[in-house]
Backbone bond lengths (Angstrom), bond angles and torsions (degrees), N, CA, C in turn:
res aa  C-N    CA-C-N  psi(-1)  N-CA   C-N-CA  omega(-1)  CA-C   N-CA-C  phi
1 X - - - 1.478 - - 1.525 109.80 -
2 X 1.301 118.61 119.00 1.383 130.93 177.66 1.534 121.34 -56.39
3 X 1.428 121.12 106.14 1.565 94.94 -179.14 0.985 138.45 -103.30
4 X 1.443 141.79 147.52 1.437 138.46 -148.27 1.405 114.85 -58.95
5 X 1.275 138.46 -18.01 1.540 130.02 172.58 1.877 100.56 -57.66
6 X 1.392 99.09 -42.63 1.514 95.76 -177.40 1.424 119.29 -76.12
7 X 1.690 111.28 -12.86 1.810 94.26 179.94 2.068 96.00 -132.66
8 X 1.351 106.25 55.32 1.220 123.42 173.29 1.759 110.81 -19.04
9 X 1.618 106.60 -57.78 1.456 107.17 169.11 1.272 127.26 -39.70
10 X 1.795 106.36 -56.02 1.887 105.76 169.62 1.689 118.00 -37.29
11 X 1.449 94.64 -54.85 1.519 87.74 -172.02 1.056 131.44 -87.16
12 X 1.738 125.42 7.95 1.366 113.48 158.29 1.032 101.59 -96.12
13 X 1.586 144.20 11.64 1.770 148.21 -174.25 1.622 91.48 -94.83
14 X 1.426 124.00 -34.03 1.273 135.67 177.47 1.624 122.90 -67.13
15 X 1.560 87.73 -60.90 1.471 101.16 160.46 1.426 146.56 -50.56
16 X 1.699 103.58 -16.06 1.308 119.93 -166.68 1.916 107.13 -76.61
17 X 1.053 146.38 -47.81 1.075 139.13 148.37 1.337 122.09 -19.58
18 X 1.431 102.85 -69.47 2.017 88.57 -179.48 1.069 117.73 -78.66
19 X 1.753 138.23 -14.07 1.411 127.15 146.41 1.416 115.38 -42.85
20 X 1.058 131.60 -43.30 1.915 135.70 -161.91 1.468 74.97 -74.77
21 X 1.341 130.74 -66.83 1.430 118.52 -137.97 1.931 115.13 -67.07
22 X 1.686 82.98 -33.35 1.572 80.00 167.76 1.123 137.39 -83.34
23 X 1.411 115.37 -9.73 1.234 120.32 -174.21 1.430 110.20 -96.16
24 X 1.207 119.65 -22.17 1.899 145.19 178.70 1.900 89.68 -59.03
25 X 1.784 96.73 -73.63 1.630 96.35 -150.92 1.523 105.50 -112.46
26 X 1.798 106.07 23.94 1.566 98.84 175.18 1.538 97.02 -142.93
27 X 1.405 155.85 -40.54 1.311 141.32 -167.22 1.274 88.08 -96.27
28 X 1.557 129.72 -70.63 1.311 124.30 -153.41 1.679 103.65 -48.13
29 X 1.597 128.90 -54.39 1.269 90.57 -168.96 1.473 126.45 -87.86
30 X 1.616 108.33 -0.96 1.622 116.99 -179.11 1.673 81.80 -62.81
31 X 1.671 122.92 -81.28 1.837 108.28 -177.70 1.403 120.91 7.66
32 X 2.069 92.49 -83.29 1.625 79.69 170.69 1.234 145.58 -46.97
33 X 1.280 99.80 -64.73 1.809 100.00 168.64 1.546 130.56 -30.86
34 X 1.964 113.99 -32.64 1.029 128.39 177.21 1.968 100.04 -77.82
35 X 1.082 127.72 -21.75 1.548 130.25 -175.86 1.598 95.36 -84.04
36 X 1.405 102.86 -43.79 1.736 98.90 -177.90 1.855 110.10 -43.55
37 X 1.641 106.14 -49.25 1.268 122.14 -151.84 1.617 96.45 -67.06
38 X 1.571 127.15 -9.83 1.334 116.73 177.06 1.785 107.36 -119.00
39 X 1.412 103.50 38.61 1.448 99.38 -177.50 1.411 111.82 -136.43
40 X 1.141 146.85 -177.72 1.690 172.02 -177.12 1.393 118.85 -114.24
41 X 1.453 98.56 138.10 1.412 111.86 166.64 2.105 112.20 -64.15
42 X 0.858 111.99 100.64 1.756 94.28 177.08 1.697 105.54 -102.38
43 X 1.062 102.24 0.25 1.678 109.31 162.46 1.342 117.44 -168.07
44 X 1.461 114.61 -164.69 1.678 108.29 -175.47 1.446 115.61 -77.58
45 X 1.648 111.74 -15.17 1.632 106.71 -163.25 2.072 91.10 -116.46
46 X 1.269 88.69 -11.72 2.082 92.78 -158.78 1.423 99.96 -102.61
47 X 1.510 113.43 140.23 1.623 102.71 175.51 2.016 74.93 -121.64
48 X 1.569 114.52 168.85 1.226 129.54 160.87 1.559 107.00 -130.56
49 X 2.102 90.63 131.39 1.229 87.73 168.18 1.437 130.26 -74.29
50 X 1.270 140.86 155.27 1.428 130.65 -158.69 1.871 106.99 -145.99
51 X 1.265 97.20 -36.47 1.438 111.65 -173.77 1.637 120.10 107.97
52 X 1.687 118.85 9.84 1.311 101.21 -135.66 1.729 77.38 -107.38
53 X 1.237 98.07 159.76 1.863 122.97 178.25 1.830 114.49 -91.95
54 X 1.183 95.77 9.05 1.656 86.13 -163.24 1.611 100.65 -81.87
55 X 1.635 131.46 0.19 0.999 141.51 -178.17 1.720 102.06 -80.91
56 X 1.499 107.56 -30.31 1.486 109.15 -162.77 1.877 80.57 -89.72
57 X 1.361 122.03 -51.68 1.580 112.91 -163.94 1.578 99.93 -64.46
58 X 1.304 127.60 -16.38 1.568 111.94 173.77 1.605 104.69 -57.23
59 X 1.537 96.61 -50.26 1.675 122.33 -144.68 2.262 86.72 -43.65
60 X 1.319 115.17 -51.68 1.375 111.31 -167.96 1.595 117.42 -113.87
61 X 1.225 88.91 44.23 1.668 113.02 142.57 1.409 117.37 -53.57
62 X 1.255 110.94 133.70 1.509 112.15 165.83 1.532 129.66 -22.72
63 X 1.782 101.06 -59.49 1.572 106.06 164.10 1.353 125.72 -40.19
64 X 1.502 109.93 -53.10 1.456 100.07 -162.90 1.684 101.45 -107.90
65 X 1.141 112.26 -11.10 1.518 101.42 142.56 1.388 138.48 -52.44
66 X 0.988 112.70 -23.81 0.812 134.29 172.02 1.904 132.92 -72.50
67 X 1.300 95.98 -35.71 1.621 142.72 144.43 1.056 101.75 -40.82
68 X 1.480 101.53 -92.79 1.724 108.83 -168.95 1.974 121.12 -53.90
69 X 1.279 114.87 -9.88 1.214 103.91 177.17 1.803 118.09 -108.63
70 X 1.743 103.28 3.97 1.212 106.27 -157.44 1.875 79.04 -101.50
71 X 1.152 133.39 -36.86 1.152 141.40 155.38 1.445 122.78 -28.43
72 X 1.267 83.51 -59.06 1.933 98.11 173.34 1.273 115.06 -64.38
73 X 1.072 130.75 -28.05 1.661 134.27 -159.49 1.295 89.61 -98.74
74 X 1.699 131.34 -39.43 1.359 112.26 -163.17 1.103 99.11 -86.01
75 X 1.538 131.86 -51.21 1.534 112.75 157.06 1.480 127.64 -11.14
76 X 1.054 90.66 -79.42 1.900 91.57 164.60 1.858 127.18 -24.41
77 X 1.086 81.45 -51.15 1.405 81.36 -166.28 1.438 101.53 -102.59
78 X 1.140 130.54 1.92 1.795 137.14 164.95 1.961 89.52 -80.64
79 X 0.987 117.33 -64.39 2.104 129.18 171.51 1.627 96.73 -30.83
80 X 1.626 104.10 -58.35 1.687 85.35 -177.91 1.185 133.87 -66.04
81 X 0.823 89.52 -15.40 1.911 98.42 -147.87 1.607 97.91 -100.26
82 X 1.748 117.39 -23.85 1.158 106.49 149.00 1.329 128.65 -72.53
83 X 1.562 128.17 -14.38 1.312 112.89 -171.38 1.802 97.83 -95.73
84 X 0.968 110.92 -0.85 1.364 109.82 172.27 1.563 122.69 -75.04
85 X 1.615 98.46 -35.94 1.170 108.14 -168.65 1.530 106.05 -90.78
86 X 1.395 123.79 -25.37 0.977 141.25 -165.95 2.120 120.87 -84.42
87 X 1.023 92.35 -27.66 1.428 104.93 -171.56 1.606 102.12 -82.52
88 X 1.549 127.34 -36.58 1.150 105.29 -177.71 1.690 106.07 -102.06
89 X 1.532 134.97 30.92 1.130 160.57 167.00 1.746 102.75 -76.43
90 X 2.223 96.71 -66.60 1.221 98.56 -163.36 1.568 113.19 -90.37
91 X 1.426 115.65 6.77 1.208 124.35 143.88 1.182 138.82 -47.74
92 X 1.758 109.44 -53.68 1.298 130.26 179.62 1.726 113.79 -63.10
93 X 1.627 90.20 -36.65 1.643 99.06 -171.46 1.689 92.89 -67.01
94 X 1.175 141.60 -55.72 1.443 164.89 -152.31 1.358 94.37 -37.95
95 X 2.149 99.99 -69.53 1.571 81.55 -156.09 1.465 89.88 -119.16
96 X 1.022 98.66 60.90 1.973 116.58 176.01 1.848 92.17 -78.02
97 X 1.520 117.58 175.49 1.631 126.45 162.00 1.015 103.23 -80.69
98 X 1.824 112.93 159.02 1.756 92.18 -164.30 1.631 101.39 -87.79
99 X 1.125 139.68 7.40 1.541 151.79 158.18 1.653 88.78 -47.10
100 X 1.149 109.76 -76.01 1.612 110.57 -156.65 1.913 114.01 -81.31
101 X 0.907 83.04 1.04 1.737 90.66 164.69 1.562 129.54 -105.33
102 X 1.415 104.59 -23.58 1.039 104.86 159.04 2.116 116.47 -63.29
103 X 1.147 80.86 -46.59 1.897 90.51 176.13 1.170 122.83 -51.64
104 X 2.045 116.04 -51.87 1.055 133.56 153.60 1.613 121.26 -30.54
105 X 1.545 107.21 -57.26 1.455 109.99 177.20 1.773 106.71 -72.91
106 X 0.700 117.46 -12.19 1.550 129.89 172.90 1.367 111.52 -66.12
107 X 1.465 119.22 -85.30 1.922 118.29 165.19 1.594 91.63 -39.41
108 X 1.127 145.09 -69.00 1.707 121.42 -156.22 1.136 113.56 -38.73
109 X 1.222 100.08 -55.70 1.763 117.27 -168.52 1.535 118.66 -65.31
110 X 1.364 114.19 -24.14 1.129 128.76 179.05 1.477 148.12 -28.62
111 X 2.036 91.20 -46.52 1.613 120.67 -178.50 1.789 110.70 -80.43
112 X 1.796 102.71 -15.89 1.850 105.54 174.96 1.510 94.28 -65.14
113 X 1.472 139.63 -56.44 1.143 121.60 -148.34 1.721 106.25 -88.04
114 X 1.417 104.32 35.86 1.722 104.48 166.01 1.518 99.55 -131.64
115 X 1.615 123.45 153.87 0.784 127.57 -175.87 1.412 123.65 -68.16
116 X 1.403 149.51 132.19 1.969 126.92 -170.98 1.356 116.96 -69.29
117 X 1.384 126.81 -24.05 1.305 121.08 146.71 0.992 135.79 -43.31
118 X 1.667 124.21 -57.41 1.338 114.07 165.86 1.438 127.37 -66.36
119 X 1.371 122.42 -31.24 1.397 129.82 155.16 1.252 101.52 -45.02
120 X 1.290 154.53 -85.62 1.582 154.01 164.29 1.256 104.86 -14.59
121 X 0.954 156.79 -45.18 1.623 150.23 -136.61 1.577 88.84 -113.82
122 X 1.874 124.55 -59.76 1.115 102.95 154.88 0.751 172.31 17.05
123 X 2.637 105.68 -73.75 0.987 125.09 -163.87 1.956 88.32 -101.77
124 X 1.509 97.58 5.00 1.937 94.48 174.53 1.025 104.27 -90.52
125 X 1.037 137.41 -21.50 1.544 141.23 177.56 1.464 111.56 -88.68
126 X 1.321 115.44 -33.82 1.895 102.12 160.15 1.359 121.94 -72.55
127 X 1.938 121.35 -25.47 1.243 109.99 -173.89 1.779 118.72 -117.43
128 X 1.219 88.04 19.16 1.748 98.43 -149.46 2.225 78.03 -86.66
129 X 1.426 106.65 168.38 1.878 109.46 -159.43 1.600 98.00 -85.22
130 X 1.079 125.64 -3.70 1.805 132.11 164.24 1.615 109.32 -115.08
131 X 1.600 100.47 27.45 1.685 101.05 -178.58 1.601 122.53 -90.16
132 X 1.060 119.00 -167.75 1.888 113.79 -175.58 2.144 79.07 -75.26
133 X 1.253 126.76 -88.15 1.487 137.69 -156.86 1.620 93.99 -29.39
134 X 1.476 145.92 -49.67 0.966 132.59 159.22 1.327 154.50 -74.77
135 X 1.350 84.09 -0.93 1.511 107.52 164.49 1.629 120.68 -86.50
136 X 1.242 98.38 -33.14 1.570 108.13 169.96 2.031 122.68 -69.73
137 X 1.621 89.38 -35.33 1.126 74.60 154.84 1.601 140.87 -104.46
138 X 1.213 110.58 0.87 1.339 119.10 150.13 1.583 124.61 -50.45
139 X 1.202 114.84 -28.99 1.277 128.23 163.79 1.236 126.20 -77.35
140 X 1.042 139.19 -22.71 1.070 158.33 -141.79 1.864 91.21 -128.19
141 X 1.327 130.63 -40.06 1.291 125.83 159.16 1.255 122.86 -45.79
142 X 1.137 117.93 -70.68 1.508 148.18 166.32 1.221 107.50 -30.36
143 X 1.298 115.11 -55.91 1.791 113.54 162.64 1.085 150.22 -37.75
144 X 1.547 86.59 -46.33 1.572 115.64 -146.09 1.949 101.52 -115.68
145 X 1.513 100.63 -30.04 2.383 99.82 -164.69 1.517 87.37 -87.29
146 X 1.653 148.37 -3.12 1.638 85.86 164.69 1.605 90.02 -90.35
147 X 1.350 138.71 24.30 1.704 123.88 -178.55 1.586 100.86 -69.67
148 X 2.158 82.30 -37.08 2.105 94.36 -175.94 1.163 108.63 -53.96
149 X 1.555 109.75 -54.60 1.854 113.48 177.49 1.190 124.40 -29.45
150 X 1.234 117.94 -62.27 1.162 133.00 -171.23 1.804 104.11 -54.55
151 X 1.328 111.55 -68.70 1.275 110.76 -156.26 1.502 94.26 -80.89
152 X 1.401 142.10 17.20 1.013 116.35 167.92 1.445 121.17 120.87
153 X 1.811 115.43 -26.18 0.946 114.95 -158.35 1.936 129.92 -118.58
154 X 1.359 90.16 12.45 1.400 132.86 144.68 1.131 152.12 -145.65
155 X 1.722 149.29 155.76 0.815 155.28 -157.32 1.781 104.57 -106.06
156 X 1.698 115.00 157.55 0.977 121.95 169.23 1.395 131.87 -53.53
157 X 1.638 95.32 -44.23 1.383 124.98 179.69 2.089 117.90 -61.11
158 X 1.578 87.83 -7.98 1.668 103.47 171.37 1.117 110.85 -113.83
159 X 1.525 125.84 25.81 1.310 115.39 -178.05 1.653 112.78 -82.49
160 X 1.336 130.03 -1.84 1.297 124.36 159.78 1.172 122.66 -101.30
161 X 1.444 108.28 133.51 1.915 131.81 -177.25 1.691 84.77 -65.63
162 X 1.544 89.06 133.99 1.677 102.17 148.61 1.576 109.44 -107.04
163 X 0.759 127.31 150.37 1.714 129.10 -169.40 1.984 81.21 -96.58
164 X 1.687 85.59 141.86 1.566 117.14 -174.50 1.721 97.53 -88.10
165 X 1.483 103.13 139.07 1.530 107.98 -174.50 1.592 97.31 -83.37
166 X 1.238 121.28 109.49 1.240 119.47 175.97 1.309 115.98 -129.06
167 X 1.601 111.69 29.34 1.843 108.04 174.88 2.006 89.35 -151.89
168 X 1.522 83.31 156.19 1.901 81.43 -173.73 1.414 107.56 81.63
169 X 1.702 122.09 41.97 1.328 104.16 -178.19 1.137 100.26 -159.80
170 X 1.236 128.07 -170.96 1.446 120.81 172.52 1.407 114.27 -75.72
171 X 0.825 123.62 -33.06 1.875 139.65 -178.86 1.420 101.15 -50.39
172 X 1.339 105.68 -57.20 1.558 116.20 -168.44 1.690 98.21 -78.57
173 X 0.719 127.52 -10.85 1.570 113.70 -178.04 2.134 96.40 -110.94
174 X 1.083 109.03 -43.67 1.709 98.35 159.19 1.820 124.65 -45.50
175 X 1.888 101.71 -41.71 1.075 104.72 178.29 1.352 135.97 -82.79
176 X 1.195 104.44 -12.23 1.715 127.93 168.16 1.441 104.96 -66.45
177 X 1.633 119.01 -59.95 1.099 141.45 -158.40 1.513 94.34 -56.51
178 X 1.319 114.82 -40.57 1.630 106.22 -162.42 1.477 115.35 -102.18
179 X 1.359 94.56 7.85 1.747 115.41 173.78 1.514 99.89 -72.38
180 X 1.468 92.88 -58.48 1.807 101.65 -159.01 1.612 94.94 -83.29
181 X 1.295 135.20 -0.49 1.327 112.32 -158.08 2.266 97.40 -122.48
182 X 1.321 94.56 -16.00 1.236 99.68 -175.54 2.147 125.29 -60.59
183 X 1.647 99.23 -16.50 1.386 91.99 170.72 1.228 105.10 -97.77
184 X 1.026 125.31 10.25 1.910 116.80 -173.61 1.698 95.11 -104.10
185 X 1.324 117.45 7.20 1.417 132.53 158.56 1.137 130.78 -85.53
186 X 1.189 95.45 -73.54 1.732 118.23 154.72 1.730 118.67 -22.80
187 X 0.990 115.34 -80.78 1.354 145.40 -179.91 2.092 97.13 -35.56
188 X 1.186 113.22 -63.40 0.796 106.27 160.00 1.928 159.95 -25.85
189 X 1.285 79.69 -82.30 1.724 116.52 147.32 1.571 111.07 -35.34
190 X 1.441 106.39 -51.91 1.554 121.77 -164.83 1.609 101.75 -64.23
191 X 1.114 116.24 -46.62 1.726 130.56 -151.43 1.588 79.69 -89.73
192 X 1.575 125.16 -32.09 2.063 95.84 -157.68 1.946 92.72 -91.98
193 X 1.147 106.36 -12.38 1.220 125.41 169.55 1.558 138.38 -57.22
194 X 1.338 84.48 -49.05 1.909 109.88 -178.16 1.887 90.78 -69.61
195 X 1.554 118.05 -47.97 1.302 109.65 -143.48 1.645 84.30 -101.13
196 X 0.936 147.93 26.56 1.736 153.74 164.04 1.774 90.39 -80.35
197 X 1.851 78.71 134.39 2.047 96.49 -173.67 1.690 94.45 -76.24
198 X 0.787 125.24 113.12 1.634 133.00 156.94 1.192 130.28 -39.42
199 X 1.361 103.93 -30.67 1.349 119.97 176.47 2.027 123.20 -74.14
200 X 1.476 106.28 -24.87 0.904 119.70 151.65 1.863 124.15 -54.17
201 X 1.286 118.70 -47.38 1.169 135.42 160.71 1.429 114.96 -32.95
202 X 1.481 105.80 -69.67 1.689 123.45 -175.50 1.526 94.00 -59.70
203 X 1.268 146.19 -80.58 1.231 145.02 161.18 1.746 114.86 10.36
204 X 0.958 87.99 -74.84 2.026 104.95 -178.61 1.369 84.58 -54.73
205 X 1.113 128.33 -81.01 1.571 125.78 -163.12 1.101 116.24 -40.59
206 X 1.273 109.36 -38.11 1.911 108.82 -167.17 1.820 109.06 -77.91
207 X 1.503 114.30 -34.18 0.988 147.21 -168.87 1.990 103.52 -78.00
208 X 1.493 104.94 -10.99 1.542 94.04 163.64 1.186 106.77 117.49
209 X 2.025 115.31 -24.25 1.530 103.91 -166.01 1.662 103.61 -87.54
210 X 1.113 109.55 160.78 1.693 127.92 -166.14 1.627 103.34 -89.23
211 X 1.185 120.18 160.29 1.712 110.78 -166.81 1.630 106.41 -62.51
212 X 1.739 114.29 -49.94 1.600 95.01 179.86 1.104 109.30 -68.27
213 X 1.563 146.43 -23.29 1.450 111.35 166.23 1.188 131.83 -44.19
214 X 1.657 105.12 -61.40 1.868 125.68 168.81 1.593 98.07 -32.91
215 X 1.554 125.04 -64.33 1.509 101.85 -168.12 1.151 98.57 -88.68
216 X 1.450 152.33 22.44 1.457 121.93 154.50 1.711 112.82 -109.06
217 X 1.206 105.81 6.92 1.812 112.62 174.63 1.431 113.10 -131.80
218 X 1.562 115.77 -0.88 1.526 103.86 163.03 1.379 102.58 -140.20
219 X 1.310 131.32 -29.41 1.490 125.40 -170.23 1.600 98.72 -73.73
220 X 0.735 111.15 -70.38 1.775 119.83 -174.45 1.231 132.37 -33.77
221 X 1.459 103.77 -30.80 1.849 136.31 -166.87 1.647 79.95 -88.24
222 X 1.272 112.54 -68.65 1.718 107.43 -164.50 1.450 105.71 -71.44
223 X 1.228 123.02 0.75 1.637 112.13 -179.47 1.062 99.71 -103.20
224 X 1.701 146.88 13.34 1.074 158.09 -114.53 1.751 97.53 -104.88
225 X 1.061 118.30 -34.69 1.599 130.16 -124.37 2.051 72.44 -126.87
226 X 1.152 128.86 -49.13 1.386 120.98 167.52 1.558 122.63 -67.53
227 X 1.048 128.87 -38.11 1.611 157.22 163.42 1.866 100.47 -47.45
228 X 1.547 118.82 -56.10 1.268 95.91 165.97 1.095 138.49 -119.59
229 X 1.776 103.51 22.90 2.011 107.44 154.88 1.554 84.94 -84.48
230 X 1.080 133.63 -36.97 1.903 111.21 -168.68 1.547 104.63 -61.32
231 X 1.380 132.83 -48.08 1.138 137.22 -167.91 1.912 97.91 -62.55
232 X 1.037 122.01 -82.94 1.514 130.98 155.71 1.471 111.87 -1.37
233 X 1.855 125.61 -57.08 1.301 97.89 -158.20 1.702 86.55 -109.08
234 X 1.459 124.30 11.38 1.580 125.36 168.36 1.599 105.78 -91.37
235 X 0.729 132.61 -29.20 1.662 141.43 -167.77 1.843 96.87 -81.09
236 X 1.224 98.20 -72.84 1.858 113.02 -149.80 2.180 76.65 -59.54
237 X 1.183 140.98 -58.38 1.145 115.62 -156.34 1.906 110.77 -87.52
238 X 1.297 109.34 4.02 1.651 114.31 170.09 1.574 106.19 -94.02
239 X 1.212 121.54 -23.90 1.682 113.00 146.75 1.448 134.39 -55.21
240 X 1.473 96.98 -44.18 1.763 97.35 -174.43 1.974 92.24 -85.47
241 X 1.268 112.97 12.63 2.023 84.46 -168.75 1.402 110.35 -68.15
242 X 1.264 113.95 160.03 1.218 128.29 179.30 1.399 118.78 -133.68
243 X 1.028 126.40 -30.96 1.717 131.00 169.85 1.493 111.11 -48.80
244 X 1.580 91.09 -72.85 1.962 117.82 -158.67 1.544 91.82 -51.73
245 X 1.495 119.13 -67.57 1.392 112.94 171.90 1.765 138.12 -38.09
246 X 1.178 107.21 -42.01 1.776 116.54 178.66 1.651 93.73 -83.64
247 X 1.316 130.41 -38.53 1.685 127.10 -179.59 1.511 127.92 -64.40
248 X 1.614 101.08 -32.78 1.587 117.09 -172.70 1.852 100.00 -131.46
249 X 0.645 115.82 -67.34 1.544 107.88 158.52 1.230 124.38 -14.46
250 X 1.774 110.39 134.40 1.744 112.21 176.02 1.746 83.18 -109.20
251 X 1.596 78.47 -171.26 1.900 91.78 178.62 1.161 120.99 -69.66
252 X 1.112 128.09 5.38 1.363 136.20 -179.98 1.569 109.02 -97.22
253 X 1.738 119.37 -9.61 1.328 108.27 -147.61 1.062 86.51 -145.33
254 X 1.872 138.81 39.44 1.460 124.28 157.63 1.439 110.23 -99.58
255 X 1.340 116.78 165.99 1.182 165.02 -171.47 1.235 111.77 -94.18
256 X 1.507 114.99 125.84 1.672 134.21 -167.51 1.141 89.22 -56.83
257 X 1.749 149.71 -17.15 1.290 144.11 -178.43 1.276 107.31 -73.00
258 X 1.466 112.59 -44.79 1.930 105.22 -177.62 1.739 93.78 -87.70
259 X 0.944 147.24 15.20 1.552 131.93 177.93 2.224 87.76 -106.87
260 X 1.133 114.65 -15.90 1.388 119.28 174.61 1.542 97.80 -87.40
261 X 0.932 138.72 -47.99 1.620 134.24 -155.79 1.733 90.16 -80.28
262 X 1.566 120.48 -56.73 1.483 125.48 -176.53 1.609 98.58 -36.17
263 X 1.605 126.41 -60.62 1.362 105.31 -171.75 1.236 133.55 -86.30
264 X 1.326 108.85 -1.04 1.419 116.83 166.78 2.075 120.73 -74.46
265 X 1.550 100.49 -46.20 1.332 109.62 170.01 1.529 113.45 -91.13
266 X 1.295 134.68 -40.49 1.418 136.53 -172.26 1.362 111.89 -91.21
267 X 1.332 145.36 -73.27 1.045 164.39 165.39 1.355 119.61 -25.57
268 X 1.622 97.61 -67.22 1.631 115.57 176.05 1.455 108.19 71.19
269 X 1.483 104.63 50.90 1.371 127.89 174.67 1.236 108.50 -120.59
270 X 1.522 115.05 66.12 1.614 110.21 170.48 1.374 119.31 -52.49
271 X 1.265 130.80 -31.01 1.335 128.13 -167.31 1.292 111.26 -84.37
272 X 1.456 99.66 -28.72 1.781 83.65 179.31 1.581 105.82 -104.82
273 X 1.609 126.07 19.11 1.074 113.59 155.65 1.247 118.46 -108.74
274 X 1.652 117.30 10.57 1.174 131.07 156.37 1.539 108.81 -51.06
275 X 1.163 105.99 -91.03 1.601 138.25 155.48 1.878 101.75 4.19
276 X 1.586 96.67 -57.54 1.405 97.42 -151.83 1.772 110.39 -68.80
277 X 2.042 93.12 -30.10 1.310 125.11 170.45 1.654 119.54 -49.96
278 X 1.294 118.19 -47.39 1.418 136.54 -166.17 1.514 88.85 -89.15
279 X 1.142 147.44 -8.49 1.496 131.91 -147.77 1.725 75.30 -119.57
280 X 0.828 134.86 -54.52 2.140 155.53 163.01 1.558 64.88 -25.75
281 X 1.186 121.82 -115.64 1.394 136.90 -167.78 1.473 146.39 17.27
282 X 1.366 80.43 -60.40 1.559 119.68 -164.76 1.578 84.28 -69.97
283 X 1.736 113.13 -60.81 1.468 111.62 -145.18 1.303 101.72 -78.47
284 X 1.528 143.18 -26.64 0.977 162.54 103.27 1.932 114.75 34.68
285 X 1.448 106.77 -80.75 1.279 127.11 148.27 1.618 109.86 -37.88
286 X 1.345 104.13 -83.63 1.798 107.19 174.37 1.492 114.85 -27.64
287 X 1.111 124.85 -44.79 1.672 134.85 -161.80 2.112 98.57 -90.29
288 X 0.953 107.82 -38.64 1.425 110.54 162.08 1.308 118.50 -72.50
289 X 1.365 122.63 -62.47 1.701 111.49 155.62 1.172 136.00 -23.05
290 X 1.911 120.53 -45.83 1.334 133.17 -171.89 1.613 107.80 -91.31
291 X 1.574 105.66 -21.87 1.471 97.11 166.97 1.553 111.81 -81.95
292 X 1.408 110.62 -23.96 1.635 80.93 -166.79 1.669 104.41 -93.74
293 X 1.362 106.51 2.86 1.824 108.74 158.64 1.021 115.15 -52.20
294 X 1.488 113.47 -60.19 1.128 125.45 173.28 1.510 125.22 -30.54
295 X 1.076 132.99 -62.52 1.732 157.48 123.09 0.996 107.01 20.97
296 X 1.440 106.17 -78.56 1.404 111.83 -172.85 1.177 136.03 -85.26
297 X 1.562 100.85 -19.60 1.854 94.54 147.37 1.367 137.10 -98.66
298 X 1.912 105.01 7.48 1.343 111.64 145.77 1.681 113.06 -62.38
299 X 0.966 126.19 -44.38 1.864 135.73 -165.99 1.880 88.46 -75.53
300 X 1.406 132.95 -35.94 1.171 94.59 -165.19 1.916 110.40 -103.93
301 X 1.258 87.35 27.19 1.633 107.31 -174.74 1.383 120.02 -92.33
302 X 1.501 91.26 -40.56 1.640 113.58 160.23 1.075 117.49 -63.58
């Protein structure tokens, strides 16, 4: 088999398709969008480019600074809360039989072949105050307060359920977030997991250390390299969401993604939702940069 250093021509004759394609439906129009981000409205349909920055000095205004960090934090804590939940999942799957891991990897995989809208609309109907989650516990009142009565630990005068606000809030937009974001964790974890020597494991054990030692001084270290592509590809897309937030989210609880969509469709401020877009971007890049620093002076540590 001939290899391409030697027939250079084949492979840019090869190559030529996915150059067109990226440059067609991925640089050329991000470019624009990036030309938008330094230009003006000069009418309702015309923006002119000009050069000017005052789109970027809006962009970190208090307001939408404000935006951009409340975004960031819930990210954050949508990132944790999957790797929390996630690590002793892709554990289980790990050293499951391979009968039941295949199955296991089966329910993970499960929620791609539904659409996230309808999964979203769904999760309004489990949390929304006439939903199944409040209905259950309405039931579960009814059951359970004269048991309270009796022993003491409620009153008559509480015998009606108020249904718990659990959609339109931050909860509900954390809890969405970690619905849709929890196998792109998983998945991860699973693969740096599966290929970890076992035998290292038995070692620690035999040697005296207790299981949370073993997984917090050898499992963890070698899952290291799954732990932060999972964090990486759960984080960077729970920043940009835009559904889970405008679906379960009140006004208190959107995402620099719907304050980007508002000026593109409502506003009709391409430039400064250019701006607002590239600024998403930038940090985006930055956060991929600092992980794969990270990387590499994990790899040269080893």
């Amino acid at each position: 088999m001939q290899n391409w250093r030697e027939s250079k021509s084949g492979f840019w004759i090869l190559s030529i398709p996915t150059v067109l394609w990226l440059l067609i439906l991925f640089v050329i129009p991000l470019a624009i969008v990036w030309l938008y981000s330094f230009g003006e409205n000069t009418s309702l349909t015309v923006i002119s480019f000009t050069g000017t920055l005052k789109n970027y000095a809006k962009a970190i205004e208090p307001l939408y600074l404000k935006i951009f960090l409340k975004s960031f934090w819930m990210a954050g804590v949508t990132t944790l809360l999957c790797l929390i939940i996630a690590f002793p999942v892709a554990i289980a799957v790990t050293f499951a039989s391979e009968r039941s891991r295949s199955w296991l990897l089966l329910l993970i995989m499960l929620p791609f072949w539904t659409n996230l809208l309808i999964r979203t609309y769904a999760l309004m109907a489990v949390l929304g105050e006439k939903g199944f989650l409040n209905q259950g516990l309405g039931w579960l009142w009814i059951k359970f307060h004269p048991l309270m009565i009796m022993l003491g630990l409620g009153t008559a005068a509480q015998a009606g359920f108020e249904p718990i606000k659990l959609i339109y809030n931050n909860f509900a937009v954390i809890f969405g977030l970690v619905y849709v974001q929890l196998p792109f964790m998983v998945l991860p974890l699973y693969s740096a997991l599966d290929r970890l020597d076992r035998s290292l494991i038995e070692a620690s054990l035999d040697l005296g250390a207790g299981h949370l030692r073993t997984l917090a001084n050898v499992v963890v270290p070698l899952a290291r390299p799954g732990i932060m592509s999972g964090i990486l590809i759960t984080f960077i897309p729970s920043l940009g969401s835009y559904l889970t937030p405008d679906l379960l989210g009140g006004s208190d609880s959107q995402f620099i993604a719907n304050v980007i969509e508002r000026q593109f469709h409502s506003a009709n401020d391409w430039p400064f939702g250019s701006a607002l877009s590239f600024i998403l971007l930038y940090a985006t890049f930055i956060f991929i940069a600092l992980q794969s620093l990270g990387k590499k002076q994990s790899g040269h540590t080893a």
